[in-house]
C-alpha positions in Angstrom: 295.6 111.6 -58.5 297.0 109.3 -55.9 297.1 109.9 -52.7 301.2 109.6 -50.8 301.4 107.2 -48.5 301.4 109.1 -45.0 304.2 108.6 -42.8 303.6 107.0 -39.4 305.4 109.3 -36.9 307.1 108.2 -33.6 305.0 105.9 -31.6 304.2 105.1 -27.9 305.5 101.9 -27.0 305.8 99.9 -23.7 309.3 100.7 -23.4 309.0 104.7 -24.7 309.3 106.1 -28.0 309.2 104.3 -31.5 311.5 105.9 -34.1 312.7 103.4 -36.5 310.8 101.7 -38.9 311.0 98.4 -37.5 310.2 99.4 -34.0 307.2 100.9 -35.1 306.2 97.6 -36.7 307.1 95.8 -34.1 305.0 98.3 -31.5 302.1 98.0 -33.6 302.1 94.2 -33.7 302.3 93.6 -30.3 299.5 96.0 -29.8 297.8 94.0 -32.4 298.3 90.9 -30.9 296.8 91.8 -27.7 293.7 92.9 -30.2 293.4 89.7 -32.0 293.2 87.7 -28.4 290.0 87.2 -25.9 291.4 87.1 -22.9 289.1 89.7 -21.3 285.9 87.6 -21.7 285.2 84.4 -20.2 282.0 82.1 -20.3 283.0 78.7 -18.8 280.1 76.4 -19.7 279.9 77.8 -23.2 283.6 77.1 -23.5 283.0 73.5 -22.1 280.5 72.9 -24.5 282.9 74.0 -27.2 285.4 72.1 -26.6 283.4 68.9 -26.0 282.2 69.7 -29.6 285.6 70.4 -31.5 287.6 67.9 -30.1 284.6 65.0 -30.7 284.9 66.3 -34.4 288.8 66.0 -35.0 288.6 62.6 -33.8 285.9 61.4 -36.6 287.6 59.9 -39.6 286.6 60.6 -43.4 284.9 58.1 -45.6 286.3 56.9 -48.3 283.0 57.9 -50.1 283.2 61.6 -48.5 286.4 62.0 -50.3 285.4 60.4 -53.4 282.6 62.5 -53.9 284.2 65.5 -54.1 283.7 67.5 -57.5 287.3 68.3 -59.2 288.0 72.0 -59.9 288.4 72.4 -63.8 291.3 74.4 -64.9 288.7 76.0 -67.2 287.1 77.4 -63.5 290.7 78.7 -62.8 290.8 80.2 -65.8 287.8 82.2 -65.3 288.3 83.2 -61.5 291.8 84.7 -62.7 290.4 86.8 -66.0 288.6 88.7 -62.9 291.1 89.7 -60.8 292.1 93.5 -60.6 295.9 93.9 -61.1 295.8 96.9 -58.6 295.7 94.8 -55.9 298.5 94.9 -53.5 300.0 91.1 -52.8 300.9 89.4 -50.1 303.9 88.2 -47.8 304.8 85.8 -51.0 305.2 89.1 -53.4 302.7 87.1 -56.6 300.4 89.6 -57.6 297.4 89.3 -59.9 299.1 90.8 -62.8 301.7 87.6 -62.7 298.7 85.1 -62.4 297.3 86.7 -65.4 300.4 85.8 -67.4 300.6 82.1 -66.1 301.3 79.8 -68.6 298.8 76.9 -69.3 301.0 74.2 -67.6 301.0 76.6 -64.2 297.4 76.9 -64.2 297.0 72.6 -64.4 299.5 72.7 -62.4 297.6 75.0 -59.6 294.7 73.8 -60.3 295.8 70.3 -59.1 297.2 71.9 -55.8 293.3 73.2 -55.1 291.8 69.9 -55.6 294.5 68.5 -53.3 293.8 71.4 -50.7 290.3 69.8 -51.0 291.2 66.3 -51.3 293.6 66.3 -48.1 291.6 69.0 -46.0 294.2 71.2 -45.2 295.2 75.1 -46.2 299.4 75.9 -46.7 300.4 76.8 -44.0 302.6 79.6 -46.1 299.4 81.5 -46.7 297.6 81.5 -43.5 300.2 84.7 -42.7 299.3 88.1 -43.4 300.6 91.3 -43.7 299.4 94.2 -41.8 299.6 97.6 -43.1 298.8 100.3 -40.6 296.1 102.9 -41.8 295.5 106.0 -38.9 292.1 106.1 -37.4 290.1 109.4 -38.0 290.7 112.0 -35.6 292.8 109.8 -33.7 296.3 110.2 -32.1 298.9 109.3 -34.2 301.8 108.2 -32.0 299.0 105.4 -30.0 299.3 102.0 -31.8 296.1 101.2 -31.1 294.6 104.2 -33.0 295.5 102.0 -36.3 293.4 100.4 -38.5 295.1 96.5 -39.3 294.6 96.3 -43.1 295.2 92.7 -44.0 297.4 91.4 -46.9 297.0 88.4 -48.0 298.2 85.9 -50.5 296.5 86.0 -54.2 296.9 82.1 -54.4 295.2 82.0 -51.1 292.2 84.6 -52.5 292.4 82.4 -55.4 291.6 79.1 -53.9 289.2 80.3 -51.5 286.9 81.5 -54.0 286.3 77.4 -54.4 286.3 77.1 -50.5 283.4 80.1 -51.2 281.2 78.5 -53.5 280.8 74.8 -51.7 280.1 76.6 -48.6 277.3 79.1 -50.4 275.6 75.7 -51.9 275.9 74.2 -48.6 273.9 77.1 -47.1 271.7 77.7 -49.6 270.6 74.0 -49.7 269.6 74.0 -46.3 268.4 77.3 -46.0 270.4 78.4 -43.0 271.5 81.6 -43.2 268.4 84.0 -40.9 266.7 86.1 -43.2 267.2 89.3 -41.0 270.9 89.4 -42.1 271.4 91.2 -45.1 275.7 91.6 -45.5 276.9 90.4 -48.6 274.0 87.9 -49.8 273.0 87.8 -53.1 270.9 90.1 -54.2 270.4 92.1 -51.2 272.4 95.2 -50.5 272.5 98.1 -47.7 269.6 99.8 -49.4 266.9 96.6 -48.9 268.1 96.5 -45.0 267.3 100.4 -44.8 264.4 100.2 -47.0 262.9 97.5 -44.3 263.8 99.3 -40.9 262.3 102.9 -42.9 259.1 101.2 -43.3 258.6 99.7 -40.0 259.6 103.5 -38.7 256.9 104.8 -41.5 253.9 102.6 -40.9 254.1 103.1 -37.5 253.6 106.8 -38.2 251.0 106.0 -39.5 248.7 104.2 -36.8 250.1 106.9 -34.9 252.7 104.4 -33.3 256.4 105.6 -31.7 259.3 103.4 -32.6 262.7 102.8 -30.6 265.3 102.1 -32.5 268.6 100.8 -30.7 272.0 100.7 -33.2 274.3 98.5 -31.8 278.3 98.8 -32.0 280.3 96.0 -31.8 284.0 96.2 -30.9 286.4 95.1 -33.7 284.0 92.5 -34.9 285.6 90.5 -37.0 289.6 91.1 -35.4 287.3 88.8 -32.5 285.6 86.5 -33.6 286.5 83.3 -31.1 287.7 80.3 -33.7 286.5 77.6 -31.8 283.6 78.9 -31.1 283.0 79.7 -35.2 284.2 76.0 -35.8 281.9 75.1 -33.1 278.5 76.4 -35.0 280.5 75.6 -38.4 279.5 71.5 -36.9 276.2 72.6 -35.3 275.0 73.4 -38.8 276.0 70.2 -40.3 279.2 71.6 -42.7 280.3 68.7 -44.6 282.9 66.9 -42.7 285.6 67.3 -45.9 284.4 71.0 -46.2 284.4 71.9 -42.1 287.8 70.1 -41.7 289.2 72.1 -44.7 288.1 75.5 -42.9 288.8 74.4 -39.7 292.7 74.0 -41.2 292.1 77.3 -42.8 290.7 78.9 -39.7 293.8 77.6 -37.1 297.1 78.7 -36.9 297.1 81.7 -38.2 299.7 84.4 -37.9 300.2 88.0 -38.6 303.3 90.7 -39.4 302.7 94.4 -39.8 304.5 96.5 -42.5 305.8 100.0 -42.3 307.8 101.1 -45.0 310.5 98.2 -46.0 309.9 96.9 -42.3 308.4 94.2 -41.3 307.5 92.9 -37.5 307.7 89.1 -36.2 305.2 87.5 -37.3 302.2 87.1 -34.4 300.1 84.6 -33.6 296.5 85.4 -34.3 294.4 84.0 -31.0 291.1 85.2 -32.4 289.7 86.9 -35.3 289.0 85.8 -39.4 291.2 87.2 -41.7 290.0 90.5 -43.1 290.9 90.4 -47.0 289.7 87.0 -47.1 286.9 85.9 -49.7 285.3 83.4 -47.1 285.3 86.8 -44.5 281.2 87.8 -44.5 280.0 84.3 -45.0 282.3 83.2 -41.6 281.3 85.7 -39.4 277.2 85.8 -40.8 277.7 82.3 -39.5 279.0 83.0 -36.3 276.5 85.9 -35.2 273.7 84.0 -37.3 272.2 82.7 -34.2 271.6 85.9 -32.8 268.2 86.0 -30.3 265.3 87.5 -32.2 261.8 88.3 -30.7 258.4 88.7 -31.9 258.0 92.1 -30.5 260.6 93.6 -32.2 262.2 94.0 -35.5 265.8 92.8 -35.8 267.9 94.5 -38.6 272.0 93.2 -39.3 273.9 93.9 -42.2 277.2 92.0 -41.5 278.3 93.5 -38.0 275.8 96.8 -38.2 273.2 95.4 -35.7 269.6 97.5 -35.2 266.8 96.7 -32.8 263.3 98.2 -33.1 259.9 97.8 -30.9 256.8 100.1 -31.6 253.7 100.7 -29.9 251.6 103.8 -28.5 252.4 103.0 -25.2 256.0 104.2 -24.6 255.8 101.8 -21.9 255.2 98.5 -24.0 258.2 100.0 -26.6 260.4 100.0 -23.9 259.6 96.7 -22.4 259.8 94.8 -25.8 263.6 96.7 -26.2 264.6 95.8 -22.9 263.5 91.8 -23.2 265.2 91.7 -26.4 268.2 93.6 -24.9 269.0 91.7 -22.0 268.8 88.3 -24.4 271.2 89.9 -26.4 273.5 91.0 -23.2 273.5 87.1 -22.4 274.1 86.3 -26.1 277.1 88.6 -26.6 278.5 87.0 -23.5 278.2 83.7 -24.3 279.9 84.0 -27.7 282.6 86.8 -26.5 281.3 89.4 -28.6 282.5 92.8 -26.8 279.7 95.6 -27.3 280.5 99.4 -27.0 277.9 100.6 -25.2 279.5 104.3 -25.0 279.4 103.8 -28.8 275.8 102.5 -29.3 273.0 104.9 -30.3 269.4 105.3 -29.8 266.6 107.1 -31.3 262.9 107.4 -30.3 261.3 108.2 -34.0 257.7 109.8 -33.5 256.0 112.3 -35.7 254.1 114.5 -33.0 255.8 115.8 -29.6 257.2 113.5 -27.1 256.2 113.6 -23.8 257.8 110.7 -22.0 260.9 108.2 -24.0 261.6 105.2 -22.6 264.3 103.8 -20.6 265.9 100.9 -22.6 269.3 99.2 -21.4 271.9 97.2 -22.0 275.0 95.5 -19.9 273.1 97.8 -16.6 273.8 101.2 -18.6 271.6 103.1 -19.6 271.0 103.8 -23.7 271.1 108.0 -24.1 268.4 109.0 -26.7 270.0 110.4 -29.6 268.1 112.9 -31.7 269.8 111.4 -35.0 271.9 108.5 -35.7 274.0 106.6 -39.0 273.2 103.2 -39.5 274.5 101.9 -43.0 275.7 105.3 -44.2 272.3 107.1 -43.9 271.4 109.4 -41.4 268.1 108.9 -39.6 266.6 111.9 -37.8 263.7 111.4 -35.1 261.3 112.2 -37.7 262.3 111.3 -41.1 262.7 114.2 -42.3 265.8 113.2 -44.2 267.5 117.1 -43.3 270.5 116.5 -41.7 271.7 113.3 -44.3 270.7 115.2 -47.1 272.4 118.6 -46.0 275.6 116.3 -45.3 276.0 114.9 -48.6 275.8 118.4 -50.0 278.6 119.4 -47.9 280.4 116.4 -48.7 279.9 117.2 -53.0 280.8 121.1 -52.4 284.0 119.8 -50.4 284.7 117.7 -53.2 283.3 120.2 -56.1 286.2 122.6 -54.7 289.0 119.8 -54.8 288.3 120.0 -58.6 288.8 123.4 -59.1 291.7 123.6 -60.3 291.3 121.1 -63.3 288.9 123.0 -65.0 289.5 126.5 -66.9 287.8 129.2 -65.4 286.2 129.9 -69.4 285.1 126.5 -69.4 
């Protein structure tokens, strides 16, 4: 059964109450707009540096021999990326859905297909589908008639999806030639899934059980990660880890410019500038913003766990004292860190949890940005609850709750004599 669409009530807006359906939009996209901006953080010599960097870049012409030794996309390659795509997926601002690229004739597909390789060829992204549409989805628990208690789900074009799974795979051999993704980040990489990143913190925790060892455990939360991220910055570290010049100057077109117009009913707001931020939706999304936070301050005293933007630090010892000395060090590089790069932390949000199997006399003070980190007895990191002693309790009695609430939803499909 599908769920209806639920109605967005009267909103909140600078100027009173929202009733129509286009001044709702229009509310919510200028609260957006203030959201996809980073005006709040500053960090001049980093900015400097950036723009030193980016601007010493656009000036550098392409070889002749950079361009010609670009591999042509097959149509055959086209072919194959379209016989995947799920025709439930909503479209974008251009109304082509999957289910219409699944009926292209043969000429269309040569036809597209010799658009991509000039997208490659010439560096640059349409400009018609660097704008997405934004459908507002209510925050848990949150106030309905405050715009910014709205999740921004992004829109965008299929022929953009489409050609970026190219843009995908040339940046993937790029990075997997030269080895430059860290190994502690675990979000969407081959092979490795949330279980392997919880599998890894768990046994640190376990083995230091053993040797009779207490482990801090901080779970950072970053604000609206990816709605964020600072471009030129991104672009910035894009150069810093030598992107090919065609393939860095095609994101870079991708990247820019962007723009943004939110959707309620048969509404639809001005479309917004996006100041900061990677488009959610978007195929090249978790590779972009593991390569922004990728150099991320590690230590040798601690353990540094990161599954896309879910961030956990860890330090053991016997000594609560050394624990919370090798947290803090690691802390305060990360305070700089976040700073530098305009990452906005939640400290209010962020959790911490002293695991230890016997009684605790004394936990450690750890903290971050001057405030002080409140020891949780429990907290969720990657959809598993972690209790002080890994006990497992409180997830498991959680996802029994969750399957009886669900159980009962079913009730009424099945015959009482069945």
């Amino acid at each position: 059964m599908r769920k209806k669409a639920q109605k967005i009530p009267a909103l909140l807006g600078g100027n009173g109450f929202a009733y129509s359906d286009s001044i709702k939009a229009e509310t919510i996209a200028l609260s957006l707009e203030k959201q996809f901006s980073l005006k709040d953080l500053s960090h001049r010599e980093t900015e400097n540096e950036v723009k030193k960097s980016t601007e010493n870049f656009s000036t550098l012409p392409l070889t002749n021999n950079q361009i010609d030794n670009l591999k042509c996309i097959q149509p055959s390659e086209v072919i194959k990326v379209i016989k995947n795509l799920n025709i439930k997926k909503t479209c974008g601002l251009d109304c082509i859905n999957n289910k219409m690229l699944k009926n292209l004739p043969c000429t269309m597909i040569f036809e597209f297909t010799e658009i991509i390789n000039n997208i490659f060829k010439f560096n640059y992204f349409p400009k018609a589908w660097k704008t997405a549409v934004v459908v507002p989805i209510l925050k848990t628990r949150k106030d309905p008639t405050q715009p910014e208690n709205y999740w921004p789900i992004s829109l965008l074009s299929t022929l953009s999806k489409l050609t970026e799974n190219f843009i995908l795979d040339k940046l993937n051999e790029h990075l997997a030639e030269n080895k430059i993704l860290c190994p502690e980040q675990f979000g969407f990489r081959k092979s490795l899934t949330t279980t392997h990143q919880l599998l890894r913190i768990v046994e640190y925790i376990a083995s230091g059980f053993e040797k009779g060892e207490c482990t801090g455990a901080v779970f950072l939360d970053v604000q609206k990660a990816f709605d964020r991220v600072w471009i030129q910055g991104l672009i910035h570290k894009l150069i810093r880890y030598k992107t090919p010049p065609h393939l860095l100057q095609l994101l870079k077109s991708y990247l820019e410019e962007r723009k943004f117009a939110v959707k309620i009913g048969n509404s639809i707001s001005e479309a917004k500038i996006m100041r900061a931020g990677i488009p959610q939706g978007g195929k090249i999304l978790p590779v972009l913003y593991s390569l922004y936070v990728n150099d991320i301050p590690k230590t040798h005293k601690t353990l540094l766990g990161m599954y896309a933007d879910d961030t956990a630090i860890l330090a053991k010892n016997k000594n609560h004292k050394y624990t919370a000395a090798a947290l803090n060090q690691h802390l305060a590089k990360l305070d700089d860190w976040f700073l530098k790069w305009k990452i906005a932390l939640n400290v209010n949000k962020t959790e911490a949890v002293y695991f230890a199997k016997g009684r605790k006399k004394y936990k450690p003070i750890v903290k971050i940005k001057n405030q002080t980190i409140t020891w949780s007895q429990q907290a969720k990191y990657l959809g598993v609850i972690l209790d002080e002693k890994l006990t497992w309790k409180n997830h498991i009695t959680t996802i029994k709750t969750k399957f009886r609430a669900a159980s009962r939803k079913l009730f009424p499909l099945i015959a009482r004599d069945s």
